[in-house]
MOPAC internal coordinates of N, CA, C and O (Angstrom, degrees):
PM7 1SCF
backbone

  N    0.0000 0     0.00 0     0.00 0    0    0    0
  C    1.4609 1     0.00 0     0.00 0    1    0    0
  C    1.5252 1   109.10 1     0.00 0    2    1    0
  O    1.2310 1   118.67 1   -40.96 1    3    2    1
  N    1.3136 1   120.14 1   139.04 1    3    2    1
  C    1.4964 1   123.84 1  -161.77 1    5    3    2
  C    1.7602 1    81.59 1   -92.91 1    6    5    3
  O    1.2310 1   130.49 1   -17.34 1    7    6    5
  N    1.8945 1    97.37 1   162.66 1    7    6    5
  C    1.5323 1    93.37 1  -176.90 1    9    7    6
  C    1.8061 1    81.17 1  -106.59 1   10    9    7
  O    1.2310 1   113.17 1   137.90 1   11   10    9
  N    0.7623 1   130.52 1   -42.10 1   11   10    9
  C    1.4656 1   102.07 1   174.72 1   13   11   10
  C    1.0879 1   133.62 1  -121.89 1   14   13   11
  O    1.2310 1   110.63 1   -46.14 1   15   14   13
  N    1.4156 1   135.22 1   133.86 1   15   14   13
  C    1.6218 1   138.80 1  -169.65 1   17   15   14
  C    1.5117 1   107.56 1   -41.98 1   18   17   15
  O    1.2310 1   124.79 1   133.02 1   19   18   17
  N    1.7943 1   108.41 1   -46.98 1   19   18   17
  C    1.4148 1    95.84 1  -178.24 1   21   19   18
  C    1.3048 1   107.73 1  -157.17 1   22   21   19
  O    1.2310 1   119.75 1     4.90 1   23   22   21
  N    1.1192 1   118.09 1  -175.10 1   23   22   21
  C    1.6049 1   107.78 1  -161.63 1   25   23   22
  C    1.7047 1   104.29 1  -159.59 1   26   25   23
  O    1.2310 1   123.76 1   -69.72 1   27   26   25
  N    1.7152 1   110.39 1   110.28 1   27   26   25
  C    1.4592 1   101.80 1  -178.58 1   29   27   26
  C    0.9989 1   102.09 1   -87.29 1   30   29   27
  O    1.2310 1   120.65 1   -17.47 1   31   30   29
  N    1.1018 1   116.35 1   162.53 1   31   30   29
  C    1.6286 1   124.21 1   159.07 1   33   31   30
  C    1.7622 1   115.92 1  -141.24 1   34   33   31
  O    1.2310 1   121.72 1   -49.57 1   35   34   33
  N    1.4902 1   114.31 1   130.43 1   35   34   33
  C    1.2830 1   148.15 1  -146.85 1   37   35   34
  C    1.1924 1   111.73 1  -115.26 1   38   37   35
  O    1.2310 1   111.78 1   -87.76 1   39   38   37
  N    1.4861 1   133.09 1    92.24 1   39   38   37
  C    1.3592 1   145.05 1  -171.59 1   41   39   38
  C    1.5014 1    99.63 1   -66.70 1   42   41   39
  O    1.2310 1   124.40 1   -61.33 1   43   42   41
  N    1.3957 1   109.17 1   118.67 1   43   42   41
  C    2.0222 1   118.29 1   178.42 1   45   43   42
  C    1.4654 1    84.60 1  -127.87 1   46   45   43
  O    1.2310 1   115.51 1  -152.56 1   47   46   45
  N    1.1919 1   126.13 1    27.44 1   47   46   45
  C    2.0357 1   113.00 1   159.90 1   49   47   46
  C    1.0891 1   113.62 1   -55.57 1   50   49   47
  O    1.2310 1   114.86 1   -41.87 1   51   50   49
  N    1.8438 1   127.35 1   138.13 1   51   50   49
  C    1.2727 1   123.63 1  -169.68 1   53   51   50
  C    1.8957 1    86.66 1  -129.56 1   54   53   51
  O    1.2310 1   126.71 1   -50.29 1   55   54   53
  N    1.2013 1   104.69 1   129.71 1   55   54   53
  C    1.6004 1   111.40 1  -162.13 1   57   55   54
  C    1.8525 1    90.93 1  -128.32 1   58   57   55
  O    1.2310 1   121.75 1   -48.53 1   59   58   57
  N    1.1972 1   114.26 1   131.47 1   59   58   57
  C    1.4540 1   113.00 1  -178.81 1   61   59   58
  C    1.6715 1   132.80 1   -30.70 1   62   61   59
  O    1.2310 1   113.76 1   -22.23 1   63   62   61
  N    0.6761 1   129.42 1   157.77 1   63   62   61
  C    1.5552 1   129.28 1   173.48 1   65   63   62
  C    1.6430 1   104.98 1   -57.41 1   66   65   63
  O    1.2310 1   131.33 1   -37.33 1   67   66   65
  N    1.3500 1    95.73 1   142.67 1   67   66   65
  C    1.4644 1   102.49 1   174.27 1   69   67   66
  C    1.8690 1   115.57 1    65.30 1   70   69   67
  O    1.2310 1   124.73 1  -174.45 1   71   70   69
  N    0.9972 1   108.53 1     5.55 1   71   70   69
  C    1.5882 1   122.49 1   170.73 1   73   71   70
  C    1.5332 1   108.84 1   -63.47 1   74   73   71
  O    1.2310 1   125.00 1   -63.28 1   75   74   73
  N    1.5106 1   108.00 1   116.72 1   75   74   73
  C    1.5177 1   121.39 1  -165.35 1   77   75   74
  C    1.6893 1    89.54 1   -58.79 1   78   77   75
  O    1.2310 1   108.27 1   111.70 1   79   78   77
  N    0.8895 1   139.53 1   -68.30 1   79   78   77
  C    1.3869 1   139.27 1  -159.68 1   81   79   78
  C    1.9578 1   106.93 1   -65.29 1   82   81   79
  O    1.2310 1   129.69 1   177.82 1   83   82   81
  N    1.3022 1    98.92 1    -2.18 1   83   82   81
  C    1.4728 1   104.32 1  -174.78 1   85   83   82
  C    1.4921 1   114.46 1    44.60 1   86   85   83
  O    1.2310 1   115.48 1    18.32 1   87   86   85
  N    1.5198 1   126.18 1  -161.68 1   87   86   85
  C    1.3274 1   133.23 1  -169.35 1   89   87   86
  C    1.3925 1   120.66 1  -155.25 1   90   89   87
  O    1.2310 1   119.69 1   -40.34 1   91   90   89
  N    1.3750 1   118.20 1   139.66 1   91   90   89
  C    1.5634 1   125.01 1  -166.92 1   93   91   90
  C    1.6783 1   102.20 1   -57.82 1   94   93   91
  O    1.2310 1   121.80 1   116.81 1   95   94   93
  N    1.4432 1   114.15 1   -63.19 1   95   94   93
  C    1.2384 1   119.45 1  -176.36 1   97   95   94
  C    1.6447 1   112.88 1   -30.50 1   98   97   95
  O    1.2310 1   125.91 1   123.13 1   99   98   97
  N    1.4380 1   106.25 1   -56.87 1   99   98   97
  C    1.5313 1   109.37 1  -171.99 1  101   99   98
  C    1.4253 1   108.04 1   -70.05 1  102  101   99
  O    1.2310 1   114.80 1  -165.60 1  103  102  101
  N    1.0416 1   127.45 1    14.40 1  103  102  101
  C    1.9187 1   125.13 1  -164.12 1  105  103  102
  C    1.5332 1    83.49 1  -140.12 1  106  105  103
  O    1.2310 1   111.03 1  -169.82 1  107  106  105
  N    1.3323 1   134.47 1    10.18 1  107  106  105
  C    1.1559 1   126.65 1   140.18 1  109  107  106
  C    1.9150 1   116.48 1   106.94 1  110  109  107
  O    1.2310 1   128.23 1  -146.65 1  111  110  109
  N    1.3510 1   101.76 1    33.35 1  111  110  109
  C    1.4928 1   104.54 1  -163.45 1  113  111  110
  C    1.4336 1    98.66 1   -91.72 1  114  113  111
  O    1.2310 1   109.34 1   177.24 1  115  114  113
  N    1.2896 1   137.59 1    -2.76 1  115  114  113
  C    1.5373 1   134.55 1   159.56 1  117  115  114
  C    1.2528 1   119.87 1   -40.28 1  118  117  115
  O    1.2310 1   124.43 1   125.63 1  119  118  117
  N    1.6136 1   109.10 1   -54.37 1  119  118  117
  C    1.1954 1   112.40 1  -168.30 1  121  119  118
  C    1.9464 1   106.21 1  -106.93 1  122  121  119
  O    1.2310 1   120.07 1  -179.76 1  123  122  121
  N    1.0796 1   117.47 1     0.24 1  123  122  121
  C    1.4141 1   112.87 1   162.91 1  125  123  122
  C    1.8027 1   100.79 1   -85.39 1  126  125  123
  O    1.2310 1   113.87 1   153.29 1  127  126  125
  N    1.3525 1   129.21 1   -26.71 1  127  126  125
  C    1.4852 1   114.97 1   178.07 1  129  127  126
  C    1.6883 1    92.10 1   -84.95 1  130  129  127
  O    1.2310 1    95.36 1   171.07 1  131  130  129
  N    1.1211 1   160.75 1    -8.93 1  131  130  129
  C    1.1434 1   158.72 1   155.55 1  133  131  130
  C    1.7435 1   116.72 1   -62.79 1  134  133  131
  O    1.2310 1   130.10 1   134.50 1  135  134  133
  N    1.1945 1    98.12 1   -45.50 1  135  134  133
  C    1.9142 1   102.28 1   176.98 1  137  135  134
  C    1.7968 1   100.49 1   -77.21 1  138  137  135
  O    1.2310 1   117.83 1   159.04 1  139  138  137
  N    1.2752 1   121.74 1   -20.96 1  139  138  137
  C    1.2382 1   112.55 1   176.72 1  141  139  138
  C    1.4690 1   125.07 1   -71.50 1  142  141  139
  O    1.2310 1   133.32 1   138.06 1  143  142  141
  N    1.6866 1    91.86 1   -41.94 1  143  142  141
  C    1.2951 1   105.69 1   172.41 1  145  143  142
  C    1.8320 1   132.95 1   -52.94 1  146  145  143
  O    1.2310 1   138.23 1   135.03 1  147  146  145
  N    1.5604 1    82.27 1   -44.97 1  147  146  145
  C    1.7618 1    98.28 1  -179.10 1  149  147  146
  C    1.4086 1    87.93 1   -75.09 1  150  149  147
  O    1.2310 1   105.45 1   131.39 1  151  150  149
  N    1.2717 1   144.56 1   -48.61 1  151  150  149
  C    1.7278 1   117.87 1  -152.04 1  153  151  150
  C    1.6857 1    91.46 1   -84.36 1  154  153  151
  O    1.2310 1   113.57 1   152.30 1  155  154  153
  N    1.5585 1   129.77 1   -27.70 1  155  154  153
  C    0.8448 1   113.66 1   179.74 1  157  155  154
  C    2.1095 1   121.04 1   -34.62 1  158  157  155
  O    1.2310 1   135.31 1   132.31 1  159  158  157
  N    1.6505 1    87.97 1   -47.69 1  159  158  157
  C    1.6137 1   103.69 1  -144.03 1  161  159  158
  C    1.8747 1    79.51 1  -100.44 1  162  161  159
  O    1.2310 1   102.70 1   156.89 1  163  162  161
  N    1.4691 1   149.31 1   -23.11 1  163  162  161
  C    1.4643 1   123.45 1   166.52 1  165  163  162
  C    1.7184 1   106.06 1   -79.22 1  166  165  163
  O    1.2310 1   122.54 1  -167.54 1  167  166  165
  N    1.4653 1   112.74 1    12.46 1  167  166  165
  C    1.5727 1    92.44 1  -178.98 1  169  167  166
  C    1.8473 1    98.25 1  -119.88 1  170  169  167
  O    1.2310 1   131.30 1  -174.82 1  171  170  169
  N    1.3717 1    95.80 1     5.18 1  171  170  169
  C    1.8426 1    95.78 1   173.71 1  173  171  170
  C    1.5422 1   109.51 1   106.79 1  174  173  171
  O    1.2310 1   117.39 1   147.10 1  175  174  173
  N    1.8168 1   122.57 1   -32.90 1  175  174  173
  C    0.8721 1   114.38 1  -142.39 1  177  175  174
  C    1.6549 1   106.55 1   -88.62 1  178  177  175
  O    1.2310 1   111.41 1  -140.53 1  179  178  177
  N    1.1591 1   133.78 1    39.47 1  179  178  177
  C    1.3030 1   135.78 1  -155.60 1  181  179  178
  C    1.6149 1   107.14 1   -97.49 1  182  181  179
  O    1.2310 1   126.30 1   155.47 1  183  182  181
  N    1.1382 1   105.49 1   -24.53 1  183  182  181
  C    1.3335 1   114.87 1  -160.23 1  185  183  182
  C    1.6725 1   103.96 1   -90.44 1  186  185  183
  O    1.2310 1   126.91 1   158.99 1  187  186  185
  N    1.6422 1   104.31 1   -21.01 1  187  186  185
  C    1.4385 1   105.26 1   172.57 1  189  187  186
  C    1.5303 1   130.09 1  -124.37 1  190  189  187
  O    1.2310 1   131.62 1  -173.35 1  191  190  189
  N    1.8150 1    95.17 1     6.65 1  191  190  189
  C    1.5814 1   118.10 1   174.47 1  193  191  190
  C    0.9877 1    89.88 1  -133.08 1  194  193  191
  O    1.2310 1   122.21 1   -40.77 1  195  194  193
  N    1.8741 1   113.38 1   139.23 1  195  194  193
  C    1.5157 1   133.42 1   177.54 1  197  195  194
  C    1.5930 1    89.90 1  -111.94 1  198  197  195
  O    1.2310 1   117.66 1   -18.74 1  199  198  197
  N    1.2135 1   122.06 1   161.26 1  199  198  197
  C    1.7874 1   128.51 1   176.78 1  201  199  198
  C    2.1035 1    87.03 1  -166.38 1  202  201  199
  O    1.2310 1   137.34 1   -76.42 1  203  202  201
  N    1.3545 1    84.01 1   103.58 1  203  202  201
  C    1.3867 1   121.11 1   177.68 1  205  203  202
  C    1.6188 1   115.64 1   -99.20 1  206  205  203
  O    1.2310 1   117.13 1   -23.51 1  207  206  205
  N    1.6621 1   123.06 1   156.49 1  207  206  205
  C    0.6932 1   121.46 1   166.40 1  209  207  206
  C    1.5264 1   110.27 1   -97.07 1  210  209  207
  O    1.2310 1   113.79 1    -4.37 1  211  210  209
  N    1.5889 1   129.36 1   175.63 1  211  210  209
  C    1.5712 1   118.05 1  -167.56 1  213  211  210
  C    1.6664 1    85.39 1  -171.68 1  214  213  211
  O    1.2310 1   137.34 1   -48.95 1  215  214  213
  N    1.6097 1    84.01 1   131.05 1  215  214  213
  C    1.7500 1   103.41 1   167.09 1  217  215  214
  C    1.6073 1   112.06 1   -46.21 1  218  217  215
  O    1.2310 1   124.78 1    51.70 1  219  218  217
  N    1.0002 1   108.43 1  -128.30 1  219  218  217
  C    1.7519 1   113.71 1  -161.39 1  221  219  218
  C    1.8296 1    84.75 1   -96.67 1  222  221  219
  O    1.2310 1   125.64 1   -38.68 1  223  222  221
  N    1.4891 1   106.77 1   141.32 1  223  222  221
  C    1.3047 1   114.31 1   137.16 1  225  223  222
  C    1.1982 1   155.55 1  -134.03 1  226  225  223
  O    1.2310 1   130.73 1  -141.36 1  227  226  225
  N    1.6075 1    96.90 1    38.64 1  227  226  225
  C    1.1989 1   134.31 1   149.19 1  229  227  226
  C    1.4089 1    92.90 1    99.80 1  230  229  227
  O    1.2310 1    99.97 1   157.78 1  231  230  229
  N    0.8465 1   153.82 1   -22.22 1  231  230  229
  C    1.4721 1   165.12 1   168.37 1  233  231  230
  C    1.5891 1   113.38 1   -51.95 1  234  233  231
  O    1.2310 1   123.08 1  -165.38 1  235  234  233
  N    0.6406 1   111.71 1    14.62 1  235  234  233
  C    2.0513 1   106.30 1  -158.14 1  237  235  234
  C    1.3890 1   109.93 1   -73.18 1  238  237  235
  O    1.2310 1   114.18 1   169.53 1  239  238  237
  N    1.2967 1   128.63 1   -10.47 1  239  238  237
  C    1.2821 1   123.50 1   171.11 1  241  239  238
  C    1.8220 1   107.99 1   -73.45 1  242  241  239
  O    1.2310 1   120.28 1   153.49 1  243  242  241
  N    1.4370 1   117.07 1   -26.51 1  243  242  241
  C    1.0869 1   144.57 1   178.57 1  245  243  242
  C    1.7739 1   111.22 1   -65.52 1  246  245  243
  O    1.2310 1   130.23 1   175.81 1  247  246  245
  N    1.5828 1    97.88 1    -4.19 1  247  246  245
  C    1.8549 1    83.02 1  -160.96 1  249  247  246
  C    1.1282 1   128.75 1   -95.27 1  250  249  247
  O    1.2310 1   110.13 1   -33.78 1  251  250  249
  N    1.0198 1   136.14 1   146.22 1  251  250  249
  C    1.7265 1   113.24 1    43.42 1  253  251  250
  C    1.2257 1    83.71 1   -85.72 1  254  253  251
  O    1.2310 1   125.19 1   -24.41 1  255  254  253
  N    1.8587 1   107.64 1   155.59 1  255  254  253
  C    1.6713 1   115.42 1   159.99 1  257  255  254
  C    1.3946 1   110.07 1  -128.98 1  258  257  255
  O    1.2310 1   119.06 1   -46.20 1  259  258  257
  N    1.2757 1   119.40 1   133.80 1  259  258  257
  C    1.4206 1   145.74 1   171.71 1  261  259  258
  C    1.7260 1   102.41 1   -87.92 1  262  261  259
  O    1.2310 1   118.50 1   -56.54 1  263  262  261
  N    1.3524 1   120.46 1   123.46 1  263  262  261
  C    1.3789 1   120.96 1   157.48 1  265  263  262
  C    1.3558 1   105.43 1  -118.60 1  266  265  263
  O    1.2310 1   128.69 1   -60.69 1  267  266  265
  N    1.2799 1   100.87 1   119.31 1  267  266  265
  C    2.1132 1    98.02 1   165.78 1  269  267  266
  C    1.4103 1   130.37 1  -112.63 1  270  269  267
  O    1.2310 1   121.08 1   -64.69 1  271  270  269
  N    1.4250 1   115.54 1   115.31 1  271  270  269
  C    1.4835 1   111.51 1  -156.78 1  273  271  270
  C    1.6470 1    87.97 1  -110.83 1  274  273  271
  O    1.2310 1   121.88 1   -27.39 1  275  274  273
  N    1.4612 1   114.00 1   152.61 1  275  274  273
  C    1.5703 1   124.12 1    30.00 1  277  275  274
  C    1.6458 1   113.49 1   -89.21 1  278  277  275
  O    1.2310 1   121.10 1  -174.88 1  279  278  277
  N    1.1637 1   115.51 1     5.12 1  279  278  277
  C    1.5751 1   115.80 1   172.85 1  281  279  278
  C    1.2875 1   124.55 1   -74.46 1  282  281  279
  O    1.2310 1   117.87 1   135.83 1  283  282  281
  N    1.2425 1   121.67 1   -44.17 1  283  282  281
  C    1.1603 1   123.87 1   163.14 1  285  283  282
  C    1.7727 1    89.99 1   103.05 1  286  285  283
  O    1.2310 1   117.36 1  -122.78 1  287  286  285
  N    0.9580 1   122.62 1    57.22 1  287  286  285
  C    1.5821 1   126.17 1  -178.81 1  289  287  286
  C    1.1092 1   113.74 1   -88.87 1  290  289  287
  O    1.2310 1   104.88 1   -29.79 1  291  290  289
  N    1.2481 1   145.56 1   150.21 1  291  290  289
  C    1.3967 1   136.35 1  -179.41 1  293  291  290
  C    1.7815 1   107.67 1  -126.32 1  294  293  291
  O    1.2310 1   122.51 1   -72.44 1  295  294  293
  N    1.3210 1   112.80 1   107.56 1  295  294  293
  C    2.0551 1    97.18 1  -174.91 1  297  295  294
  C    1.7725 1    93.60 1  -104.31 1  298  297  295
  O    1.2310 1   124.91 1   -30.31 1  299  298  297
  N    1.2025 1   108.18 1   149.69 1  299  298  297
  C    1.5827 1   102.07 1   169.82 1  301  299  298
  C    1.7152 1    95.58 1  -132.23 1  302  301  299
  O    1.2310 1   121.68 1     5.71 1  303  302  301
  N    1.3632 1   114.39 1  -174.29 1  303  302  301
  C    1.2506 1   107.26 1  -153.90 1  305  303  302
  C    0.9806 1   146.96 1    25.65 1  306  305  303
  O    1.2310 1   115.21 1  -130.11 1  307  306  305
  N    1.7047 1   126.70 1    49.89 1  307  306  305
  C    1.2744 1   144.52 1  -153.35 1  309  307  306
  C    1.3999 1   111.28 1   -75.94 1  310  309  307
  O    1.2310 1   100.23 1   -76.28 1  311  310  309
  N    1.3813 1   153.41 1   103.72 1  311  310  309
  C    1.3031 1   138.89 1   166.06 1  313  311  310
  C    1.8567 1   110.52 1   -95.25 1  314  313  311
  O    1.2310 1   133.41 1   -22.72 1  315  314  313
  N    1.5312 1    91.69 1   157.28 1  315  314  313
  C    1.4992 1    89.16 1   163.65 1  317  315  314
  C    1.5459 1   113.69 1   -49.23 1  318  317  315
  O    1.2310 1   116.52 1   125.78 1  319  318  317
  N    1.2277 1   124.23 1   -54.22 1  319  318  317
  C    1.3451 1   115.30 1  -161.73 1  321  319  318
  C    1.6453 1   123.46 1   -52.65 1  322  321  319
  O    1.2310 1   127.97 1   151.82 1  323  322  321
  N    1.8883 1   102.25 1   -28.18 1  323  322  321
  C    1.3302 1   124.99 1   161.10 1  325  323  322
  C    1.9458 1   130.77 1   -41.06 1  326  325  323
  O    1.2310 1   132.28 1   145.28 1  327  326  325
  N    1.9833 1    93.89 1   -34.72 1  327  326  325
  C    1.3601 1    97.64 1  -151.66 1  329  327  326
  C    1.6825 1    97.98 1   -91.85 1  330  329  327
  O    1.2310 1   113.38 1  -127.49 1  331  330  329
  N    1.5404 1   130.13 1    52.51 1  331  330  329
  C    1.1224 1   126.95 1  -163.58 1  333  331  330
  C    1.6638 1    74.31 1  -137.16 1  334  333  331
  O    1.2310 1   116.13 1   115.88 1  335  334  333
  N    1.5377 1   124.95 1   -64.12 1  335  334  333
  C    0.9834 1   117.05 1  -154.87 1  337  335  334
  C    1.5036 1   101.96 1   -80.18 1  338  337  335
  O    1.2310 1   111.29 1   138.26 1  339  338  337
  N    1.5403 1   134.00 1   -41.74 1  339  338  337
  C    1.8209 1   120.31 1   170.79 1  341  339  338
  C    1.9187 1   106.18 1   -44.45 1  342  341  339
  O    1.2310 1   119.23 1   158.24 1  343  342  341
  N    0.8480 1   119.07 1   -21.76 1  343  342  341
  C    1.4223 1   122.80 1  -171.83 1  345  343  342
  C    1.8246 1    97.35 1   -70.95 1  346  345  343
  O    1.2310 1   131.75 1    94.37 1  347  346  345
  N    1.5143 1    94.93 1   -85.63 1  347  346  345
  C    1.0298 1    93.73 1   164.28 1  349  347  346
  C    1.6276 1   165.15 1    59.63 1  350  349  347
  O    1.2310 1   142.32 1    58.72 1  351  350  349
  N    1.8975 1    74.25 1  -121.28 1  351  350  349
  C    1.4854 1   120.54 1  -152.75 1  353  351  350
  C    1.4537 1    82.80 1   -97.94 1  354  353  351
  O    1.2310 1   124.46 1   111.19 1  355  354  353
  N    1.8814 1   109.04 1   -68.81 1  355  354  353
  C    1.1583 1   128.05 1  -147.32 1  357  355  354
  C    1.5715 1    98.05 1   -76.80 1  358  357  355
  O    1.2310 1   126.10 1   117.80 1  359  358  357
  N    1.3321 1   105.88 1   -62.20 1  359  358  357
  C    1.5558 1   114.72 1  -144.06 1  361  359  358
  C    1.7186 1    95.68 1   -81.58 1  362  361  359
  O    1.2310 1   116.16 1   156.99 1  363  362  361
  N    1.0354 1   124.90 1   -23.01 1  363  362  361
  C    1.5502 1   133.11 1  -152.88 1  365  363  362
  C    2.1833 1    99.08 1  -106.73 1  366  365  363
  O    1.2310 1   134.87 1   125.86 1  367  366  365
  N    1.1398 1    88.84 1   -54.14 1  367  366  365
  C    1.4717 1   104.28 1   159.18 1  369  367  366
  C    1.0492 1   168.10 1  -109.64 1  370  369  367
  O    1.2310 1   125.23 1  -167.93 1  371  370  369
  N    1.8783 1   107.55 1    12.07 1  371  370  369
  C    1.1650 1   131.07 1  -177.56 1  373  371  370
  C    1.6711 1   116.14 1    60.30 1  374  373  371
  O    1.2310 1   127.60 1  -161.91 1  375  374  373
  N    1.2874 1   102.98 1    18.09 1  375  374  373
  C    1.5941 1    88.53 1   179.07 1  377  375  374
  C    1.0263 1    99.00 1  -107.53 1  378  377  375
  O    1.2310 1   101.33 1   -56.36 1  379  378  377
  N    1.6177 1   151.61 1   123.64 1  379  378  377
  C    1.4090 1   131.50 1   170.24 1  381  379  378
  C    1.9646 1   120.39 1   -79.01 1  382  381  379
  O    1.2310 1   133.16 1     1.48 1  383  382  381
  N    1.1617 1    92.17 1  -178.52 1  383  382  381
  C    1.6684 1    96.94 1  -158.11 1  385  383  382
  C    1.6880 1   105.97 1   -91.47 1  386  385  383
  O    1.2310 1   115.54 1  -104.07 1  387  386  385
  N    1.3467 1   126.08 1    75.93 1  387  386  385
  C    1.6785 1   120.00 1  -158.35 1  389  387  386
  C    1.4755 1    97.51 1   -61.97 1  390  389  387
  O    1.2310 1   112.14 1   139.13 1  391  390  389
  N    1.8084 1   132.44 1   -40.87 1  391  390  389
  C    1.4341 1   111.53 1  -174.70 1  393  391  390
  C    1.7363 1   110.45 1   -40.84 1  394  393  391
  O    1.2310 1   120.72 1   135.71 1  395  394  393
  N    1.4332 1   116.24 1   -44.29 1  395  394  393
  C    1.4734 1   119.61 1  -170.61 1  397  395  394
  C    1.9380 1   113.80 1   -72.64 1  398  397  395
  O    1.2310 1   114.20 1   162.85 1  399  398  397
  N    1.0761 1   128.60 1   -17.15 1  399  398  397
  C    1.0044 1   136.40 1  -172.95 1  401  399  398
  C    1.8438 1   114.46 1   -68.67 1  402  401  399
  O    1.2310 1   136.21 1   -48.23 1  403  402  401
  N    1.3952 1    86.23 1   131.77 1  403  402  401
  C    1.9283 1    92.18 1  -174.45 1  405  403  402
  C    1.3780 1   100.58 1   -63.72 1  406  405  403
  O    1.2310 1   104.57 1   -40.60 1  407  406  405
  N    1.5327 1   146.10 1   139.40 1  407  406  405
  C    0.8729 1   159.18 1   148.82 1  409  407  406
  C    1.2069 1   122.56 1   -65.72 1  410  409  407
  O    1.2310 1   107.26 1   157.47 1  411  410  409
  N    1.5919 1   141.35 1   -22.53 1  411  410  409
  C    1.1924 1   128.91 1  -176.03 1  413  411  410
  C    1.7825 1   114.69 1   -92.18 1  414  413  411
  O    1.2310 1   137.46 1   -58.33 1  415  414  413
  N    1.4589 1    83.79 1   121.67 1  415  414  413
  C    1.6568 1   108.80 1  -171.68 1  417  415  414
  C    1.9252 1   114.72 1   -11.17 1  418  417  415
  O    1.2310 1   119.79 1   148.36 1  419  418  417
  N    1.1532 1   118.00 1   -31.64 1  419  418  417
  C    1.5068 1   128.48 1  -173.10 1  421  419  418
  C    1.6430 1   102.31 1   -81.36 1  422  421  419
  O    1.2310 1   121.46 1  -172.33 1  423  422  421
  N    1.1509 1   114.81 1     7.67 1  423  422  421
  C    1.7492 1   133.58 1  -167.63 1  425  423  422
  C    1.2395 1   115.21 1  -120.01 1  426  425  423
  O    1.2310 1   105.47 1   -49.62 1  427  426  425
  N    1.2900 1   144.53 1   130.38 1  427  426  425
  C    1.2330 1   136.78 1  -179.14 1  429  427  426
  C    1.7485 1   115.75 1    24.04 1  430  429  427
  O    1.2310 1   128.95 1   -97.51 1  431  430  429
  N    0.8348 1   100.36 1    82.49 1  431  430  429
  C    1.8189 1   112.30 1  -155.18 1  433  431  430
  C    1.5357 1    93.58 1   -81.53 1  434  433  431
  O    1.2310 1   121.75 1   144.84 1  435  434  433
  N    1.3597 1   114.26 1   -35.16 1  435  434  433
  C    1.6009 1   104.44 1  -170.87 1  437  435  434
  C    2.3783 1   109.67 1   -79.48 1  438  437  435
  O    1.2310 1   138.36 1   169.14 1  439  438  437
  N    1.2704 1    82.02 1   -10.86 1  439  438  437
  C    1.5329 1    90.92 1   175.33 1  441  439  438
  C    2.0544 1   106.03 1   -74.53 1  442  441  439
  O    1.2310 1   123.88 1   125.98 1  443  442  441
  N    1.3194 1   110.17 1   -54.02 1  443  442  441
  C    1.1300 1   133.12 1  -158.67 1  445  443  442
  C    1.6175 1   116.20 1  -121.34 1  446  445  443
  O    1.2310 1   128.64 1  -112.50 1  447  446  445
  N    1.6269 1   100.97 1    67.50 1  447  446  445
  C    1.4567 1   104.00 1   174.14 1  449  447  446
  C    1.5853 1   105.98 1   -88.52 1  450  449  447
  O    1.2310 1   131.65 1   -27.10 1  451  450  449
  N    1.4777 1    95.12 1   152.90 1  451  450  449
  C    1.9127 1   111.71 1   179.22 1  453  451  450
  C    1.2348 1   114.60 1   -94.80 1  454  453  451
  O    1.2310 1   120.10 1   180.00 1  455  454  453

């Protein structure tokens, strides 16, 4: 038995100043893995959704990026205001959120074949 249905994970990579690819942390993913967390745990679902923080995932031009497995979803530009509807949409109803989804082909690959 899996201990949790699903599991986000929340890019907090902090990549130097002035780094062409920039960094999730500085575009504000502290507090979007923090709003996930709290709505996770006032809406119950904590015990069967984990929302983690995660080193680099290689995405950072993408950030903030949300990956939620077991789907393998990829969100880039994540804002707090976002993490009501991946909850939701995604986590509550299995539908994921395509406006939020990274588009470049190396990203949700089964969404966006070439």
């Amino acid at each position: 038995m899996k201990r949790f249905e699903k599991h986000i994970f929340i890019c907090e990579n902090k990549r130097p100043d002035g780094h062409p690819r920039g960094c999730c942390l500085d575009k504000g993913s502290a507090a979007v893995r923090s709003m996930f967390k709290k709505r996770l745990k006032e809406l119950g679902l904590n015990s069967d959704v984990r929302a983690n923080s995660a080193g680099c995932l290689d995405a950072c031009e993408y950030g903030v990026t949300v990956l939620v497995y077991p789907e393998q979803i990829w969100y880039g530009g994540v804002k707090t205001d976002d993490v009501e509807e991946i909850i939701q949409s995604h986590i509550v109803n299995n539908k994921p959120v395509e406006r939020l989804f990274i588009k470049d082909k190396r990203f949700n690959k089964d969404e966006f074949e070439a």
